[in-house]
C-alpha positions as semicolon CSV with decimal commas, in nm:
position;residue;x (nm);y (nm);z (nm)
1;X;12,723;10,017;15,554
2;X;12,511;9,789;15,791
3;X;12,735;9,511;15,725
4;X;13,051;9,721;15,793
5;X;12,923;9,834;16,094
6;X;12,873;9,515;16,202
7;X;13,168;9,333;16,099
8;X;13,384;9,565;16,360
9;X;13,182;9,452;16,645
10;X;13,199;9,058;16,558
11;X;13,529;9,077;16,372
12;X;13,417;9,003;16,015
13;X;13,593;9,066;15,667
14;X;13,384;9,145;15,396
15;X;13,522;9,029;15,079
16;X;13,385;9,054;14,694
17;X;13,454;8,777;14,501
18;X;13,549;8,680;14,093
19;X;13,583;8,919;13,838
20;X;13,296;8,933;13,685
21;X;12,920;8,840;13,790
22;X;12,566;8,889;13,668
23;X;12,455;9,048;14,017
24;X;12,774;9,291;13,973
25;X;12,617;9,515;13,697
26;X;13,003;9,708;13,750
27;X;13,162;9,417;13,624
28;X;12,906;9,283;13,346
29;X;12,859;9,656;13,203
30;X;13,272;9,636;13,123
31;X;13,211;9,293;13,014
32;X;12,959;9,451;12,741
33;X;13,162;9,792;12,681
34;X;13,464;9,559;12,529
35;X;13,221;9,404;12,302
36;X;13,167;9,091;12,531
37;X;12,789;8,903;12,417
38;X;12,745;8,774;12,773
39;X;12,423;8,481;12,677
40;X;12,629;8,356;12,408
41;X;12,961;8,363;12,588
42;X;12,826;8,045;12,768
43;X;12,535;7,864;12,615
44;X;12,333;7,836;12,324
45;X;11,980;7,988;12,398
46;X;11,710;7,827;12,102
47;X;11,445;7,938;12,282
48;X;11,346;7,570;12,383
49;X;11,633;7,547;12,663
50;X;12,026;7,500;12,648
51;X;12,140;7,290;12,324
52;X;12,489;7,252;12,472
53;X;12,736;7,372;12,756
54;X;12,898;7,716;12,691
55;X;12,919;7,683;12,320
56;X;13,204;7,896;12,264
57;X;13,415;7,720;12,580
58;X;13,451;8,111;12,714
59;X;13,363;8,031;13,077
60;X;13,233;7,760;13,269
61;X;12,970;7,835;13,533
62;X;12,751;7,680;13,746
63;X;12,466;7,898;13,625
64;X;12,516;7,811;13,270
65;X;12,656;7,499;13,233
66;X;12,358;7,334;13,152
67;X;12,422;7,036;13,454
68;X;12,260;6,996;13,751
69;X;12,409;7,191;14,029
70;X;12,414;6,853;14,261
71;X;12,634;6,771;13,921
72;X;12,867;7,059;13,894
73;X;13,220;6,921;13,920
74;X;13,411;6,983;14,227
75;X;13,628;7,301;14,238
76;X;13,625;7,334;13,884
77;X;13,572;7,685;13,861
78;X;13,891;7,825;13,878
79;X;13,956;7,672;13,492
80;X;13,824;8,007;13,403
81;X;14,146;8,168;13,492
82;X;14,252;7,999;13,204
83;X;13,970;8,034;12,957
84;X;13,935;8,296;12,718
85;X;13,658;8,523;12,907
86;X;13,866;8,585;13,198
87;X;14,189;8,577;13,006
88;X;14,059;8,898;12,818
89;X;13,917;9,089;13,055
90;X;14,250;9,044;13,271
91;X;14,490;9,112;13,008
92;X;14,294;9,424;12,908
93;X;14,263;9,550;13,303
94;X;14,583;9,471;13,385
95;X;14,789;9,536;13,045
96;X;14,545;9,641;12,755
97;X;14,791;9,925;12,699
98;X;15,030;9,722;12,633
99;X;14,854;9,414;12,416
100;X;14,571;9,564;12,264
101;X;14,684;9,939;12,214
102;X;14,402;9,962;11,917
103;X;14,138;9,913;12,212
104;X;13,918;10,188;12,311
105;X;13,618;10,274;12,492
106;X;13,438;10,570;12,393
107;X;13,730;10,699;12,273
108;X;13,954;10,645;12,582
109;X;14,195;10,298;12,588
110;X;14,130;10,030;12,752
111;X;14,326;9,936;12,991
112;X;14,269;10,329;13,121
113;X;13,932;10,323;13,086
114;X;13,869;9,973;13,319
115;X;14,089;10,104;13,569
116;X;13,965;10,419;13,646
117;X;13,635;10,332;13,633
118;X;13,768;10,058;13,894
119;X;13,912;10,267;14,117
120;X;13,636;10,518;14,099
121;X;13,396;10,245;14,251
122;X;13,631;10,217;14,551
123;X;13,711;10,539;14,619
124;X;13,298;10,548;14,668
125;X;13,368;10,288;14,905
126;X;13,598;10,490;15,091
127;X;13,372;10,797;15,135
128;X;13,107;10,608;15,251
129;X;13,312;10,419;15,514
130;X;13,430;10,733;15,629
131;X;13,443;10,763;16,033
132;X;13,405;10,377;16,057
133;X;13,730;10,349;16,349
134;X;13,737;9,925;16,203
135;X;13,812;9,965;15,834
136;X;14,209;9,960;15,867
137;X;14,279;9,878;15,509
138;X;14,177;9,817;15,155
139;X;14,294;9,499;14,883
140;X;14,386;9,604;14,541
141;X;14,180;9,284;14,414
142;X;14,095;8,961;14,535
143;X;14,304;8,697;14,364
144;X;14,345;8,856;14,056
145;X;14,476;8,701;13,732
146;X;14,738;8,768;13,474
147;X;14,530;8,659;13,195
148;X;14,720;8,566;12,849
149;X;15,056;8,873;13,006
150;X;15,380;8,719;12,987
151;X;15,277;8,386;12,775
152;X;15,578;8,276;12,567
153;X;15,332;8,079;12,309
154;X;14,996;8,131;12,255
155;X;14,987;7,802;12,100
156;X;15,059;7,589;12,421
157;X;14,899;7,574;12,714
158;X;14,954;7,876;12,959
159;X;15,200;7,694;13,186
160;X;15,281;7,432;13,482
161;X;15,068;7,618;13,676
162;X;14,679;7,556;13,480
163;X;14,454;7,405;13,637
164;X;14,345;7,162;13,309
165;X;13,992;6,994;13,447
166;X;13,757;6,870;13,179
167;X;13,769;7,056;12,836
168;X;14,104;7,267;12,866
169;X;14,214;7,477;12,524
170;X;14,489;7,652;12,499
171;X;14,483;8,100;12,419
172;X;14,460;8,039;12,063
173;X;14,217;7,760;12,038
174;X;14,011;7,971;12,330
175;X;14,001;8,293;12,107
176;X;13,932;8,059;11,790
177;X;13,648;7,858;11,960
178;X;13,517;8,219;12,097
179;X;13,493;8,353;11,746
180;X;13,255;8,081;11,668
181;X;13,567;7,835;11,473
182;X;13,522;7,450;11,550
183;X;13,863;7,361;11,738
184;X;14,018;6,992;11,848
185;X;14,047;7,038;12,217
186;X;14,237;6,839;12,532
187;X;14,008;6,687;12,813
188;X;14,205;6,644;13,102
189;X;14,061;6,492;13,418
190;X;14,224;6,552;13,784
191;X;14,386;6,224;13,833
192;X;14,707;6,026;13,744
193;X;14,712;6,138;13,367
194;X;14,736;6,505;13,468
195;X;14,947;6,495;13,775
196;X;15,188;6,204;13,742
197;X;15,201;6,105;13,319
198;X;15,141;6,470;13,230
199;X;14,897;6,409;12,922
200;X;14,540;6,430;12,848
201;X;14,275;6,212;12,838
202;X;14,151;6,224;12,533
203;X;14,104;6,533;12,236
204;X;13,750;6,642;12,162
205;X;13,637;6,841;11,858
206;X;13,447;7,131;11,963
207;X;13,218;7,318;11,746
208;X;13,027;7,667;11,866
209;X;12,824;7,573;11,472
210;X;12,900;7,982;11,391
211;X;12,765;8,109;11,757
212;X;13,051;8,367;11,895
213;X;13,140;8,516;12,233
214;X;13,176;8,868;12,086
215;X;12,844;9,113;11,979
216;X;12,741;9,133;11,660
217;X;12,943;9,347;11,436
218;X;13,208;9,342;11,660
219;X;13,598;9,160;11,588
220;X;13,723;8,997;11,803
221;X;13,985;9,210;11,973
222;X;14,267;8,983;11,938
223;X;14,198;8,960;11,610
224;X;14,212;9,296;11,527
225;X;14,565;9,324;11,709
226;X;14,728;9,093;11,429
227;X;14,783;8,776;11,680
228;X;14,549;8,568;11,500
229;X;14,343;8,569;11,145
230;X;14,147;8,319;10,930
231;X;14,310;8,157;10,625
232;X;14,189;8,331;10,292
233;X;14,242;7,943;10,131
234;X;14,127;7,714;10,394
235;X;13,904;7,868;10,615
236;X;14,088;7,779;10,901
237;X;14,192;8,006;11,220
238;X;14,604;8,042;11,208
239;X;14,819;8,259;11,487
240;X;15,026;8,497;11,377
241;X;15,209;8,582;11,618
242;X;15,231;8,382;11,900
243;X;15,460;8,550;12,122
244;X;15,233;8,854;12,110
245;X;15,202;8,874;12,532
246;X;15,584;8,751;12,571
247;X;15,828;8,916;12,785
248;X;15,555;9,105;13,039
249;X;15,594;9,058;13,376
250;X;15,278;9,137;13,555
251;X;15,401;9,157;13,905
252;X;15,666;9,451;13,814
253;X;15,489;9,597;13,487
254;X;15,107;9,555;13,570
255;X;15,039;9,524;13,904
256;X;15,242;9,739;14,132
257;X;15,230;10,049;13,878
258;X;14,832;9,972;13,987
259;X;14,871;9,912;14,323
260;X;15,048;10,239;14,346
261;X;14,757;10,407;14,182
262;X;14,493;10,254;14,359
263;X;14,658;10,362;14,743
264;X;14,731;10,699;14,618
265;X;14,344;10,718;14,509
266;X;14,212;10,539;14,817
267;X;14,453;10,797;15,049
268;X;14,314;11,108;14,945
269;X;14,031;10,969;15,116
270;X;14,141;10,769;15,383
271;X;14,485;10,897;15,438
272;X;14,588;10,634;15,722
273;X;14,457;10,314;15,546
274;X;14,660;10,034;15,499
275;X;14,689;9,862;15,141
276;X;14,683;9,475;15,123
277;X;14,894;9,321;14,864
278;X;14,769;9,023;14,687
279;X;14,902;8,880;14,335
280;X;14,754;8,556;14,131
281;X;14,732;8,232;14,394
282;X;15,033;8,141;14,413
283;X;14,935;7,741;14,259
284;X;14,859;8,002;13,930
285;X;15,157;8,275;13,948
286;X;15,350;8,296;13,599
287;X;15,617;8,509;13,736
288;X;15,827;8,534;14,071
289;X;15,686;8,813;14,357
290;X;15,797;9,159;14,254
291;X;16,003;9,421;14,461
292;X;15,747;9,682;14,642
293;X;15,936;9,989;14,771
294;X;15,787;10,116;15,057
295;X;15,871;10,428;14,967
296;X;15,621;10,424;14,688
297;X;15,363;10,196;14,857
298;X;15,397;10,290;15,224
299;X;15,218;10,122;15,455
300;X;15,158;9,848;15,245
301;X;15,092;9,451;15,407
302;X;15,166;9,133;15,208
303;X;14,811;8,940;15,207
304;X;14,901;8,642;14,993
305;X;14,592;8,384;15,049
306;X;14,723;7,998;15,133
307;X;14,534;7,722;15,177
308;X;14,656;7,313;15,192
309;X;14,567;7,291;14,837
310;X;14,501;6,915;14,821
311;X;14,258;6,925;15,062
312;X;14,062;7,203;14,909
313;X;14,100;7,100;14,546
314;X;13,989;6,717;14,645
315;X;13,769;6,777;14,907
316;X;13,924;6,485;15,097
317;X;14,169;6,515;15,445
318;X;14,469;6,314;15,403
319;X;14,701;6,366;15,696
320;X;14,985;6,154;15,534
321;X;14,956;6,321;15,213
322;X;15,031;6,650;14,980
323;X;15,155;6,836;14,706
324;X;15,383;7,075;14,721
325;X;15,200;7,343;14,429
326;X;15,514;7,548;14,296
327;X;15,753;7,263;14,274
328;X;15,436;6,985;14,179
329;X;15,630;6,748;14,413
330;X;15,456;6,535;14,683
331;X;15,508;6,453;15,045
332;X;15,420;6,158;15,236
333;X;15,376;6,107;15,612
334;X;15,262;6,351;15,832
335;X;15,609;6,507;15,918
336;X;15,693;6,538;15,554
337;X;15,336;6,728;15,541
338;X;15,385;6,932;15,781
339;X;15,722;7,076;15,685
340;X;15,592;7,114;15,337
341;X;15,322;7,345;15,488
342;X;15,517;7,528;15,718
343;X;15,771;7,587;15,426
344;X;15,528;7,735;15,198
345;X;15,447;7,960;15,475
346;X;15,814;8,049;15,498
347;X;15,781;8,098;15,161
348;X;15,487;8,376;15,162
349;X;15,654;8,535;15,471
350;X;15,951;8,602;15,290
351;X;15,720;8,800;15,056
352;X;15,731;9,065;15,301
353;X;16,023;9,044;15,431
354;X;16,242;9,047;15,146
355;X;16,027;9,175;14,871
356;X;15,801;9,408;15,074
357;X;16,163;9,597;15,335
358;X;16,039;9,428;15,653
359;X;15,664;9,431;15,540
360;X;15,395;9,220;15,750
361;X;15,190;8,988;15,673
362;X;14,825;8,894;15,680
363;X;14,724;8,566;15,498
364;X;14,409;8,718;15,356
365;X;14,253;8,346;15,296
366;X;14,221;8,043;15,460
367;X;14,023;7,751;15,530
368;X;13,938;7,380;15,468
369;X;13,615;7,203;15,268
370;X;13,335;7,086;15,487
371;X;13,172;6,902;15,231
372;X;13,463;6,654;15,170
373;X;13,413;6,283;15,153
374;X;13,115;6,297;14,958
375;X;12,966;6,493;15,229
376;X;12,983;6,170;15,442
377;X;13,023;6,440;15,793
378;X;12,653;6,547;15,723
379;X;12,508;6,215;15,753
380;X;12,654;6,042;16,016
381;X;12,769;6,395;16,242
382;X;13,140;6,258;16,268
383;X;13,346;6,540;16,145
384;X;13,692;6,419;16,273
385;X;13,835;6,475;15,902
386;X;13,709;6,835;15,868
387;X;13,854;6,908;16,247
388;X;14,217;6,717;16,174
389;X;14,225;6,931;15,840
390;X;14,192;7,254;15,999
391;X;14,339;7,238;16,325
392;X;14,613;7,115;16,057
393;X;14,562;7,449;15,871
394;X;14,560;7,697;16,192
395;X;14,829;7,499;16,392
396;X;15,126;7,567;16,088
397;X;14,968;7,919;16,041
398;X;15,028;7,939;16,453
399;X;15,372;7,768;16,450
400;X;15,443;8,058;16,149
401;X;15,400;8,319;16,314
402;X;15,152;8,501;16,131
403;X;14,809;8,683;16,123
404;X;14,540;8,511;15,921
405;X;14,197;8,558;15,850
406;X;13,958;8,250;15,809
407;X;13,725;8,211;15,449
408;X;13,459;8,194;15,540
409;X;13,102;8,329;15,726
410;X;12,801;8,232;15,537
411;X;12,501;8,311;15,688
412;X;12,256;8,080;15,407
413;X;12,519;7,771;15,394
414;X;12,352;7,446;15,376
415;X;12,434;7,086;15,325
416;X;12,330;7,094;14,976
417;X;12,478;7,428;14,792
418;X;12,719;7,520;15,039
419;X;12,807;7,846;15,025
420;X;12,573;7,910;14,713
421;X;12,883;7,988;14,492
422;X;13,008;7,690;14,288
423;X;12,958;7,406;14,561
424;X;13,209;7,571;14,757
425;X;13,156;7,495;15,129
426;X;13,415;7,671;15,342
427;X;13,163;7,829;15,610
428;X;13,263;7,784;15,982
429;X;12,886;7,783;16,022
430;X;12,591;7,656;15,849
431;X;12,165;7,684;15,879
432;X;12,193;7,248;15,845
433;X;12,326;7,192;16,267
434;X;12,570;6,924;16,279
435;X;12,427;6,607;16,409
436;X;12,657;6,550;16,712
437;X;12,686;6,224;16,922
438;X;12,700;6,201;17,242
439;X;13,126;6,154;17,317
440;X;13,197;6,514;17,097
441;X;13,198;6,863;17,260
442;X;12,930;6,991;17,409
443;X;12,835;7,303;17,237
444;X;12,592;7,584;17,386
445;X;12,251;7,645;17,163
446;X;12,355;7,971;17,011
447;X;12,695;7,801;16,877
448;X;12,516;7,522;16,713
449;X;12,599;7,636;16,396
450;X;12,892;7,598;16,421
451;X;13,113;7,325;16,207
452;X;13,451;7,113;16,371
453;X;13,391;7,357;16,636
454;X;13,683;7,271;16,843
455;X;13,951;7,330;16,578
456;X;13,862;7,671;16,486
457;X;13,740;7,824;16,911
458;X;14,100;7,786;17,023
459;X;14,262;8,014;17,254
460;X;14,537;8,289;17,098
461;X;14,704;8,584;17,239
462;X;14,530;8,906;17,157
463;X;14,760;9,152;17,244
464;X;15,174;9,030;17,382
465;X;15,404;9,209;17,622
466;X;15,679;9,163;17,405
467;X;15,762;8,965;17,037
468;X;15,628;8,655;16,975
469;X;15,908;8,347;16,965
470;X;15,619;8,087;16,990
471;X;15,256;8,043;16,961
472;X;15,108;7,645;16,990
473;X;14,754;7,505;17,091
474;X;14,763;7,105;17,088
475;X;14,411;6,993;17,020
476;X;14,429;6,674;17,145
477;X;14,611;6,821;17,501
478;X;14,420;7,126;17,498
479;X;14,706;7,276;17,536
480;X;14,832;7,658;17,465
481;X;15,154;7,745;17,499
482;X;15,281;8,120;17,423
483;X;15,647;8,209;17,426
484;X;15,710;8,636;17,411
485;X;16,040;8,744;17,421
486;X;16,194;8,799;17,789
487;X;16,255;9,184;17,875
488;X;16,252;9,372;18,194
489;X;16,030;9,586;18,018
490;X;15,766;9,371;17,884
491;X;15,750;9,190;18,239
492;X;15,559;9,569;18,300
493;X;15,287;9,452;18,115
494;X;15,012;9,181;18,078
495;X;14,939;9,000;17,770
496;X;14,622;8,954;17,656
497;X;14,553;8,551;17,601
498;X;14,188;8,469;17,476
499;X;14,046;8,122;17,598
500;X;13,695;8,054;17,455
501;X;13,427;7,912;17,709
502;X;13,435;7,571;17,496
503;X;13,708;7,502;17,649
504;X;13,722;7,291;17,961
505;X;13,715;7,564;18,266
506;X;14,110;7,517;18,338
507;X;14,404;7,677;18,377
508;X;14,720;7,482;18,392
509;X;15,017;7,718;18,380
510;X;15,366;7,735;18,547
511;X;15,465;8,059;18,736
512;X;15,184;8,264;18,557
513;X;14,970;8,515;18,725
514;X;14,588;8,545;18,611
515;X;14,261;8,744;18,629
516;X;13,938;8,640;18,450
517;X;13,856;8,972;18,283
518;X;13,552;8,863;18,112
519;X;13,385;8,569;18,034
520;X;13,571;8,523;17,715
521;X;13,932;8,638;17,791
522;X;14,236;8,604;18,067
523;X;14,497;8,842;18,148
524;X;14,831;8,740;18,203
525;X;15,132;8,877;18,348
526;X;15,429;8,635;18,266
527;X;15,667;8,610;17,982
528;X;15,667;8,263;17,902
529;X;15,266;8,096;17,973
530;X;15,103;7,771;17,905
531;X;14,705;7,711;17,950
């Protein structure tokens, strides 16, 4: 409650992350009620320490990995969409009705049983944030994933959008190698065999030696659908049926049916909430954005998360280059970059307006690496790359047009672990100060923390007499132009323009009328403004 309170006064989001956890007893107790054997899921425990990496090949975490965290690859973690722990509990949340109708907990099926007990949590949520005047909406889930639903062929890998880093099997060898069967795997690394040539680097035979990713006693549950059995003759694991999660599209069968059912739920509570929308990242979406009626989801705001997805995935700021991550096609020069940004932007903005009747929308997730280059910034103080890569970021979500909220605020980051989740280090701030020469921006004591400063504390208009046509800050001009529309009407009115006291004390502006309301924020009283 603390922290909700407080994130209304300083403008926070609090998010939960992943799906499942081992401080999230929620999570690991459905983990455990499917018949999930957590330890064994990702090492081998003798007693004597780890004997391997995640025997089974279920997950791959930094806890469990068995490397040193210093060692833990870079932005690896979201492989485990793709493995088979994740892909279960997915498929089962999201369609266990549907795939595994032989599934039950304590009687009640699966895919029923996760849900509600899903929902319940938030709707506990909800009645405690009751009379809080700064929640104004809930998310259905934070980039949630499809799992195994609308695979054509369990035998292949799960399509153009996998991220294949290190060992990478596909759903059949993943439910084979979690049943304890020794399986010939692809190792892919993230270079020019992946993204250019299209092939592995090598195969590697994987053996979990008889250790399995299910409790004793229990089968595995795809398995005991039919999709896959063991040959009576040779001992060997063979699919059945590998077209078993074909023809299922999540967006339309799975996840608005939920969504539907989770604002209804959160209503009756908080009956003026808003309900963010948010499907798989879009570098990881099997099937096209479905149609959400507003008429069944009212009030309902498209939160797709976007990020420039070669600078988070590399950890490296290259103005001149990108990928574009639906189409897999690149763009060089800084123009070419640019427009590819701005049109995937388009893209997600479309979303809501064509998808959603006129719906808005909130990018949910945003930001840019800090430890890129080797972490090079934190050693010499010069963090020109991490300030080009996110003024980069905010200026195209600016030039869009649309809201955005920035990932992340970590109160413990450090140079070493980050944000203390999987090397990720996306906090604006961080305990380690930036060393900062001399010729940079002078920052005040209490901002200190702070990281590329000057990209991120840039002036925006808070509240506009009229509809935006144009919103701009140039960095390197210090610049901010804001363009509302023109009406007699909105001339009545100020707009709201906050200019952060980083900024050089100056106000260049043409036919613009101004008062200093605070020391944070102008008013002013013009249609067309540039400070």
């Amino acid at each position: 409650m603390l922290l909700f309170m407080l994130s209304g006064r300083f403008g926070f989001e609090p998010l939960e992350d992943v799906f499942a956890n081992y401080g999230l007893s929620i999570y690991v107790t459905r983990l455990v009620k499917v018949g999930r054997r957590i330890r064994s899921t990702y090492y081998v425990d003798t007693g004597s320490g780890w004997t391997g990496p995640e025997a089974t090949k279920a997950a791959l975490c930094v806890e469990t990995c068995g490397l040193e965290v210093a060692k833990y690859p870079k932005m690896i973690w979201p492989t485990n969409y793709f493995k088979m722990a994740c892909a279960t509990m997915f498929s089962l949340f999201w369609g266990g009705s549907k795939c595994a109708p032989s599934c039950r907990v304590n009687g009640i099926p699966v895919q029923e049983y996760l849900q509600s007990r899903y929902l319940d949590a938030m709707a506990e949520l909800a009645e405690a944030l009751k009379g809080l005047t700064n929640i104004v909406g809930f998310g259905t889930m934070n980039e949630p994933s499809s799992g195994y639903l609308g695979l054509e062929d369990l035998s292949k890998h799960f399509h153009h959008g996998e991220l294949k880093y290190d060992l990478a099997p596909t759903p059949f060898e993943g439910m084979a190698l979690a049943d304890g069967y020794q399986q010939v795997v692809q190792r892919w690394s993230n270079g020019a065999n992946q993204h250019v040539l299209g092939r592995p680097d090598k195969l590697v035979t994987v053996d979990p030696n008889g250790v399995r990713a299910w409790q004793q006693g229990r089968r595995c549950i795809w398995r005991e659908e039919g999709i896959w059995d063991v040959d009576s003759t040779t001992g060997k694991p063979v699919l059945l049926r590998p077209d078993h999660f074909a023809g299922i599209m999540f967006g339309r069968d799975c996840y608005v049916p939920f969504a539907a059912r989770f604002a209804e739920r959160i209503r009756s509570i908080l009956p003026h909430t808003l309900l963010f929308i948010e499907l798989p990242p879009l570098e990881f979406s099997i099937d096209e954005f479905p149609e959400i009626d507003d008429t069944l989801i009212p009030r309902a705001v498209n939160a797709t998360h976007w990020y420039d997805g070669v600078t988070l995935f590399l950890r490296a700021w290259r103005p001149y280059f990108t990928v574009d991550p639906r189409t897999k096609r690149p763009a060089f020069g800084y123009t070419a970059v640019r427009r590819t940004h701005m049109k995937q932007l388009a893209g997600i903005k479309g979303y809501g307006s064509e998808q959603m009747n006129n719906a808005p929308t909130l990018i949910g997730e945003t930001g840019i690496p800090y430890n890129m280059h080797g972490g090079k910034a934190f050693r010499s103080g010069d963090f020109s790359a991490q300030v080009g890569a996110l003024d980069n970021t905010i200026s195209c979500l600016e030039a869009s047009l649309v809201s955005f909220t920035l990932w992340c605020y970590t109160s413990d980051n450090c140079n070493g672990y980050g944000d203390q989740w999987n090397l990720e280090d996306l906090s604006l701030i961080s305990m380690h100060k930036p060393i900062r020469s001399g010729a940079q921006l002078s920052v005040p004591e209490r901002d200190s923390c702070a990281r590329a400063v000057q990209a991120f504390a840039r002036p925006y208009a808070a509240r506009i007499a009229g509809t935006p046509l144009k919103s701009e800050f140039i960095l390197d001009r210090v610049e901010f132009v804001s363009d509302p529309t023109k009406s007699n009407e909105a001339a009545m009115h100020p707009t709201e323009v906050f200019v952060l006291q980083l900024l050089p004390q100056r106000l260049l502006s043409r036919d613009v009328r101004w008062t200093i309301l605070r020391p944070v924020a102008l008013w002013l009283g013009h249609s067309e403004l540039s400070a």
